[in-house]
C-alpha positions, -999 to +999 in steps of 0.1 A: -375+203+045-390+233+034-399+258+063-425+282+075-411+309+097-434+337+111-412+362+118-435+392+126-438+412+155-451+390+188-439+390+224-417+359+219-401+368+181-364+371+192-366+336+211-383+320+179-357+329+154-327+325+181-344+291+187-348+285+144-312+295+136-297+266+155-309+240+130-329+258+102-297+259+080-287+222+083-323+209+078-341+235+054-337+230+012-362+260+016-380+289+039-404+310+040-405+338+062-437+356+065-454+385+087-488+402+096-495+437+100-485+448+065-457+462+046-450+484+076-434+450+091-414+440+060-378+451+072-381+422+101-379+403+074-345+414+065-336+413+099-350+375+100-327+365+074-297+378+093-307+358+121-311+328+105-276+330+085-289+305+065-264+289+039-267+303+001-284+269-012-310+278+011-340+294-009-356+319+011-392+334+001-408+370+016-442+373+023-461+401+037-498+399+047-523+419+062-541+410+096-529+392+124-498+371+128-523+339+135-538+349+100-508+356+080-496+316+090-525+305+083-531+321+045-492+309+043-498+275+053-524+274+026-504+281-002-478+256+001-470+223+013-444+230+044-428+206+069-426+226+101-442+257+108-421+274+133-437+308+155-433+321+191-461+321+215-482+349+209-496+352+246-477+362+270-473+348+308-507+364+322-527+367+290-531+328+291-548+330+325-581+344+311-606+323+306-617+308+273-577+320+260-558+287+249-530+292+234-532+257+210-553+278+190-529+283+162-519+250+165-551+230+162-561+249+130-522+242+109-525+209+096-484+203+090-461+201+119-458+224+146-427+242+170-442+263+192-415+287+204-423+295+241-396+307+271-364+319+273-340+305+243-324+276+253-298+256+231-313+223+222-293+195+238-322+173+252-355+166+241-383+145+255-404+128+235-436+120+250-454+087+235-487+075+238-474+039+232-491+040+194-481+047+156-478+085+163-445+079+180-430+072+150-438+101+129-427+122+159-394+108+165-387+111+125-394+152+133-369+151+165-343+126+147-343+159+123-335+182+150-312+161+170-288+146+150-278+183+134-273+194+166-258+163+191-291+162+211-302+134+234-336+124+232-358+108+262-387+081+252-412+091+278-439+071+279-467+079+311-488+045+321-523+063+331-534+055+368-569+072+362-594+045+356-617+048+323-656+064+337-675+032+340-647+007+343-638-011+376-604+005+391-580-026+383-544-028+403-520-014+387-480-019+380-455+008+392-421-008+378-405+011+352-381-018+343-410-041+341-428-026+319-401-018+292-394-054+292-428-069+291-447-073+260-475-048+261-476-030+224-468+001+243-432-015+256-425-027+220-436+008+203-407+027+227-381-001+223-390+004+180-384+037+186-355+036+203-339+014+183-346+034+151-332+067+170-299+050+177-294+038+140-295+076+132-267+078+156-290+095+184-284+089+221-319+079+237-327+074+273-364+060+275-382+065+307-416+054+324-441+076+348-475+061+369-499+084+377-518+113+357-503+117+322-507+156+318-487+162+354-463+131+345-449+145+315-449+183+330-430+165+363-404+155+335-402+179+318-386+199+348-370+173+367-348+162+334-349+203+326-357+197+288-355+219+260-383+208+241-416+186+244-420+166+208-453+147+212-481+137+186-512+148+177-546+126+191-578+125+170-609+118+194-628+092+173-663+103+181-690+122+204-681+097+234-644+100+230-645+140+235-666+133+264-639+107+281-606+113+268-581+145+275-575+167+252-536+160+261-523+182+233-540+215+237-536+213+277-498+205+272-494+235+248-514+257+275-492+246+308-457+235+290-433+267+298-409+251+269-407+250+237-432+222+221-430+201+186-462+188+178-454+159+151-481+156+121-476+139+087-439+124+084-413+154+071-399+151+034-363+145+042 
């Protein structure tokens, strides 16, 4: 995988390169390491590399930009064609209460795939994987079978059945048994047992679990009560005008409220 590390100043750099070092060396062929702010900031990039204790076969690229850290990724990004672009959160606890400052920003604007570094470091043993029940699940669960199997991690299949009825649509009742559903035959039910099934051929241990009610507070309830190290979750194009209106924006309001870690899963990694 080749890897795109910003490793500039920012209030969260030590937990992003702490977090990085568990699995960059077992999963990169390559990695850049790049910072705003100017040649002023180049020894951190010396002091990245220490950090990372990558293995010789690694290559390892410099680059030092002027602006902002969110515009050094960005020109980065554009140069090459990475797998994962790895940064810490760049606001800090009370900086995202402001209004009109979201912090999926950065996110929204990288078109590979995302781990937003965010909290205290944590080593990786558990990570849920929140699926919408479609093709996206797959392409995220390639990114976290990347991570995981480096590093013995357990993976959760979370998959939250909405209880908020579509605008216009008469409320319909609805099921609450988490066994049922992962054994009946909606294309959701068959998309986590795929996935599961293709996790445990790579030798991953996955648990796969159903919530009821609103999807943004399901997979936040989960995230605590399983105390995960990461959220891995895919990326959801609206497809026009009326599905901004209607639909969530699940992704950005995840990567506002999640106080972990999150891997937001694009195109499918070059192994």
């Amino acid at each position: 995988m080749n890897l795109l590390i910003y490793a500039g100043p920012g209030p969260w750099r030590d937990e992003a390169l702490a977090t990085a070092a568990q699995f960059a060396g077992q999963i990169a062929s390559s990695v850049t390491l790049v910072t705003g702010g100017g040649m002023r900031n180049v020894e951190l990039l010396d002091d990245a590399v220490a950090r990372l204790h990558l293995p010789p076969d690694v290559a390892v690229k410099r680059r030092v930009v002027e602006g902002s850290p969110q515009e050094a990724i960005l020109m980065v990004a554009d140069e090459s064609v990475y797998d994962l672009v790895i940064f810490g959160r760049f606001q800090r606890p009370l900086e995202r209460l402001l209004p009109l400052r979201r912090s999926d920003a950065l996110t929204r604007q990288l078109r590979t795939a995302v781990l937003r570094v965010s909290g205290p470091m944590r080593p990786i043993r558990c990570i849920l994987l929140a699926s919408g029940g479609d093709q996206h699940t797959f392409a995220t669960a390639r990114y976290v079978a990347l991570l995981a199997t480096p590093l013995q991690a357990s993976v959760t299949l979370l998959h939250v059945v909405s209880q908020q009825p579509v605008v216009f649509e008469p409320l319909a009742p609805l099921a609450s048994d988490e066994a049922a559903f992962l054994s009946g035959d909606t294309p959701e039910a068959a998309t986590l047992r795929q996935a599961a099934a293709w996790l445990r051929e790579r030798g991953v241990t996955v648990a796969t679990r159903v919530r009821f009610g609103l999807v943004l507070d399901e997979i936040l309830a989960e995230l605590h009560e399983g105390d995960y190290d990461i959220l891995a979750l895919g990326t959801h194009h609206a497809a026009g005008p009326l599905d901004r209106v209607l639909l969530e924006d699940l992704t950005g309001d995840l990567l506002d409220r999640c106080p972990r870690t999150v891997l937001v899963a694009r195109r499918i990694p070059h192994n």
